[in-house]
C-alpha positions as CSV (number, residue, x, y, z in Angstrom):
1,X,-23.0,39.0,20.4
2,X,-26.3,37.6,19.0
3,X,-28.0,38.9,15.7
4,X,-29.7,41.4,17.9
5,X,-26.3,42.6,19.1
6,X,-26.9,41.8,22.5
7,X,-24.9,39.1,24.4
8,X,-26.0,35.6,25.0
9,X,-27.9,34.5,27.8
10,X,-26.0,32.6,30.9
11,X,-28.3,30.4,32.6
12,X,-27.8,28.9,36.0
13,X,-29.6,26.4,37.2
14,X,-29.5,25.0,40.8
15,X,-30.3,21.3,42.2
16,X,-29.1,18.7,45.0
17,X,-26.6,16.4,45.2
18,X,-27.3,12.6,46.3
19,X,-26.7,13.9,50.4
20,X,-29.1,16.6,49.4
21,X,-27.0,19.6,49.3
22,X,-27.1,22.4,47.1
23,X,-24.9,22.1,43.8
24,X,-24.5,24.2,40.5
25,X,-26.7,21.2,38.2
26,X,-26.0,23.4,35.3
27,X,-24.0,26.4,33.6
28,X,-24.9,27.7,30.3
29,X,-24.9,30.2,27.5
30,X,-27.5,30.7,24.7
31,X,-28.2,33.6,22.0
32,X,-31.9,33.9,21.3
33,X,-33.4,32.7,18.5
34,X,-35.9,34.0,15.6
35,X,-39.4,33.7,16.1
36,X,-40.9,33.1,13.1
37,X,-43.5,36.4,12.7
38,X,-39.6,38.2,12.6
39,X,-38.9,41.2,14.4
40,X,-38.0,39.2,17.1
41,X,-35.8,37.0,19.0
42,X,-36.9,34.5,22.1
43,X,-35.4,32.1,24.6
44,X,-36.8,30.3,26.7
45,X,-34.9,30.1,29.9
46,X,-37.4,27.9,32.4
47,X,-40.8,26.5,32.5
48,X,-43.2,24.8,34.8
49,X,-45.8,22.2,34.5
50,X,-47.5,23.3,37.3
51,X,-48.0,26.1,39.8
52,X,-47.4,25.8,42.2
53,X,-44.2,24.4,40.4
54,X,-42.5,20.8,41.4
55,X,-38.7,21.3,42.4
56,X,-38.5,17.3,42.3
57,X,-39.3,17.4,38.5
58,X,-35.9,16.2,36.8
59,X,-37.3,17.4,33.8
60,X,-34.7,20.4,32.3
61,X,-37.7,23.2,32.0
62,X,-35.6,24.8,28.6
63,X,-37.0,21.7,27.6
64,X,-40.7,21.8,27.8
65,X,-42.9,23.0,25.1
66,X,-44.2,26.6,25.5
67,X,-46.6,28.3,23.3
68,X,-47.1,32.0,24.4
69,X,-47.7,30.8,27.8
70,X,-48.0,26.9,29.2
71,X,-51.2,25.5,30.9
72,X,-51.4,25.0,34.1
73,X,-47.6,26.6,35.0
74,X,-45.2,29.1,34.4
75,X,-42.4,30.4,32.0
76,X,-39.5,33.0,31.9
77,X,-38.0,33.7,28.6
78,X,-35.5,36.6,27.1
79,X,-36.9,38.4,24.0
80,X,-34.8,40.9,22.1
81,X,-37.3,43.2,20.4
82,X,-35.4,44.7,17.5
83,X,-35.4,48.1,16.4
84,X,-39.1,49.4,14.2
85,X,-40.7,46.2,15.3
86,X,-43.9,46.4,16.9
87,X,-45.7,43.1,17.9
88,X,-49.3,42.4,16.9
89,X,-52.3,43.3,19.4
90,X,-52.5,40.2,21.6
91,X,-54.1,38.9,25.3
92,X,-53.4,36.1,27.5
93,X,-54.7,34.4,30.0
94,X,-51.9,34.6,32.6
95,X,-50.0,37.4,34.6
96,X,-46.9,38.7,32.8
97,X,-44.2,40.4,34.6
98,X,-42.1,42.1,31.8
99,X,-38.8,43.5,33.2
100,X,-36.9,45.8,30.8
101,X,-32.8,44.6,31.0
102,X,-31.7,47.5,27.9
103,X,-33.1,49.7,25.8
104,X,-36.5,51.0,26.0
105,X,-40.1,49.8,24.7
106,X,-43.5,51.5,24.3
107,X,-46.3,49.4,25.5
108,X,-49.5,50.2,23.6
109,X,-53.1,48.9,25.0
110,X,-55.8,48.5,23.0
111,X,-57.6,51.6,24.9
112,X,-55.3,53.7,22.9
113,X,-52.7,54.7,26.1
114,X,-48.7,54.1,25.4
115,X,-46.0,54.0,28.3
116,X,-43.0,53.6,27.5
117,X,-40.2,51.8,29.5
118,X,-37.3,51.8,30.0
119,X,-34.5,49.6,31.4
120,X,-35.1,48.7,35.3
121,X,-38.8,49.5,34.8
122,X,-41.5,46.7,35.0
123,X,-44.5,45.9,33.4
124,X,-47.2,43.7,35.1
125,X,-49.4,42.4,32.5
126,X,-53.0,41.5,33.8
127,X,-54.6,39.6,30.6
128,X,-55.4,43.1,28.8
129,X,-54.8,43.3,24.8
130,X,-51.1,44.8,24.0
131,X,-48.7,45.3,21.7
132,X,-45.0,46.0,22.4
133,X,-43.2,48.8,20.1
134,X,-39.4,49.5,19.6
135,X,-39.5,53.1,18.3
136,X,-35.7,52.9,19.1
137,X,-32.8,52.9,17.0
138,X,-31.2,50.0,19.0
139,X,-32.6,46.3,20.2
140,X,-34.8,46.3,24.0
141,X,-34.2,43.2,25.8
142,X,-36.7,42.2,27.9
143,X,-37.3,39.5,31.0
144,X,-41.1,37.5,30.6
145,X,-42.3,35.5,33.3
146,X,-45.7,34.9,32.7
147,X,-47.9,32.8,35.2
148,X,-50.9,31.4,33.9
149,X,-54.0,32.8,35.4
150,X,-58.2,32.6,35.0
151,X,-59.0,34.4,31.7
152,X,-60.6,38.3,32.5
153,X,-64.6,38.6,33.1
154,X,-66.4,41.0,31.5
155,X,-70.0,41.5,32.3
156,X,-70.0,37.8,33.0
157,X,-68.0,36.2,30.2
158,X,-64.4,35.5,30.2
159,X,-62.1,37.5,27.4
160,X,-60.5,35.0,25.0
161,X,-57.0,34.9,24.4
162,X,-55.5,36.3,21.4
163,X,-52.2,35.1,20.1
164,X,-50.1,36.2,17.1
């Protein structure tokens, strides 16, 4: 179990042999990791360069560095959002699909609405401002691919990102 008290991650990832046929290239297990605002706890499982993304790149995509999102490409990541946290107000400019695995989550937008999810459901996120809220007594893990996209226009000017 991980600090969260969720299991590790297993990661498999898929290439080609030297004939060109399909083999296992790797097999893995990772727990996630702090982030450093706390409340937290990420890993990143994949990213892209590019999109559309290269399946010649040898580069191990765990590997490449990720802010929130990547420029120009793509990355899925785990986060385990402890119990009582709730993440700062933030935008992006990308599309986020946030798939709950366990536990439940309220997503707040900066309209003042809040949905809360629960595991199975999905959230698409479009480059709005959000936060994320565990009102739970126990950790929600979550799925993030997030796809990096045009920022939002709004009467003719594009809505900056906001990171936390």
């Amino acid at each position: 179990m991980t600090a969260a008290g969720l299991p590790p991650i297993r990661r498999v990832v898929t290439g080609h042999d030297g004939d060109g046929r399909a083999i296992i290239r790797s097999d893995d297990t990772a727990a996630t990791h702090d982030v450093p605002a706390g409340g937290a706890r990420f890993l990143q499982i994949w990213a892209t360069k590019t999109v559309p993304a290269d399946a010649n790149d040898p580069i191990d995509g765990r590997e490449l560095a990720t802010g929130h999102t990547i420029s120009s490409g793509s990355v899925i990541r785990i986060v385990d959002i402890l119990p009582g946290t709730v993440s700062p107000m933030h935008r992006t400019s990308s599309v986020d699909y946030g798939l709950v695995l366990s536990g439940e989550i309220e997503l707040e937008l900066d309209g003042g609405s809040v949905t809360t999810l629960r595991q199975g459901d999905v959230a698409v996120q479009r480059g709005t401002m959000h936060l994320w809220r565990n009102s739970s007594d126990t950790p929600c893990r979550m799925a993030f691919i997030l796809i990096e996209a045009a920022p939002y226009v709004h009467d003719g000017q594009p809505l900056p990102e906001i990171h936390f």
